[in-house]
C-alpha positions in Angstrom: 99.2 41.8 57.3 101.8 42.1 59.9 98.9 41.5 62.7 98.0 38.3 61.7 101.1 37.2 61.8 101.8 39.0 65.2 98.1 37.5 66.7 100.0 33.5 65.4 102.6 33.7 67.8 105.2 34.9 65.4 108.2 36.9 66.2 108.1 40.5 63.2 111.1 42.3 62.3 111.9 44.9 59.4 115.0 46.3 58.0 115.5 48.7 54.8 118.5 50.5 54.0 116.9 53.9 53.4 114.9 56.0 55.9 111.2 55.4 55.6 108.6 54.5 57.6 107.9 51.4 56.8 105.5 51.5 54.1 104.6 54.4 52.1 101.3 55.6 53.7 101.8 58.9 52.0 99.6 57.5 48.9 95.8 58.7 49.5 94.6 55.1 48.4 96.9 53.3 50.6 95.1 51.5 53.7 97.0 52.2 56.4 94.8 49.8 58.8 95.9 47.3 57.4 99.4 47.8 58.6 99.8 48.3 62.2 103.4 49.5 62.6 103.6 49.2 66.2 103.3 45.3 65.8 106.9 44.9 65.1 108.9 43.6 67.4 112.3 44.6 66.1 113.5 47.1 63.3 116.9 47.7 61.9 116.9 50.8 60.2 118.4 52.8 62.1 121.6 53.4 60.2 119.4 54.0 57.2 118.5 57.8 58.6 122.0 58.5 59.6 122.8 62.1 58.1 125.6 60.7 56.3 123.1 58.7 54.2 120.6 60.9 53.4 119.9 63.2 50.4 121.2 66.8 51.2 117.9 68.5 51.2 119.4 71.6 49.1 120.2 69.6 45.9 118.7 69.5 42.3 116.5 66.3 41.3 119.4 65.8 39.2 122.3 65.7 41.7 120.3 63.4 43.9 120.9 61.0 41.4 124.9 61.1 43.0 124.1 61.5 46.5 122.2 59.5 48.8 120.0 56.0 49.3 119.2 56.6 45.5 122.2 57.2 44.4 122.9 55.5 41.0 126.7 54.8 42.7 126.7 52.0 45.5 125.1 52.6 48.8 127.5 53.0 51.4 128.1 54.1 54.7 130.9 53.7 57.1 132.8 51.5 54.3 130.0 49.0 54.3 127.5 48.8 51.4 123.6 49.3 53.2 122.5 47.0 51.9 124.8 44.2 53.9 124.2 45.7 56.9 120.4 45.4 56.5 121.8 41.3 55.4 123.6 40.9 58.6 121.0 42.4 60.7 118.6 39.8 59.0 120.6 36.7 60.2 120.8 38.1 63.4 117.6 38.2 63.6 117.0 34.7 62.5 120.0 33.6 64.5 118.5 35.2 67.8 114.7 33.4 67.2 116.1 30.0 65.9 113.3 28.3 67.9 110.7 30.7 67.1 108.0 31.3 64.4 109.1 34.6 62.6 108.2 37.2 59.5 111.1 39.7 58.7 109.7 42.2 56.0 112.8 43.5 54.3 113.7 46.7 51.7 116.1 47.8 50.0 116.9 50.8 47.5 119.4 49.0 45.5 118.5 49.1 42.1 116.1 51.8 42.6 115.1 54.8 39.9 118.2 54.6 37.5 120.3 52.3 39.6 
């Protein structure tokens, strides 16, 4: 998908507020041609995988539920909520292309599982 917008001149960013990579190509029928992940131009996930936001590896099913990007309390880090920072690095990038053509592909865990 992203390569045809990439191949009409547009400018391709993605954001998400939880550490992934990109799409899920983990699932055996998933395509994965059909996503090239090296066409994006910018991506703004990077606080996403900070350690502070990530599931501690060493708990329960159950206590991830309190801990982490699915958390069913609000997704924080630093005192902002993730998912504003993934917001303001969208207008940003709008901001910074104002005369361009441009995709941004966008995720976000809020409201995820029992959130």
């Amino acid at each position: 998908m992203q390569y045809r917008y990439k191949e009409s001149g547009y400018v391709l960013g993605y954001s998400s507020n939880y550490c992934d990579g990109g799409y899920d190509v983990n699932v055996p029928e998933f395509d994965s041609s059909y996503f090239n992940f090296d066409t994006f131009d910018h991506e703004g996930q990077y606080f996403s995988c900070d350690p502070n936001h990530m599931i501690n590896r060493n708990l329960s099913l159950s206590e991830s539920d309190f801990s982490g990007p699915f958390s069913i309390f609000n997704k924080c880090l630093y005192k902002n909520p993730t998912y504003k920072i993934t917001i303001d690095y969208a207008k940003k990038f709008w901001s910074e292309y104002k005369e361009n053509r441009k995709y941004l592909h966008l995720n976000f865990a809020d409201a995820h599982e029992g959130t």
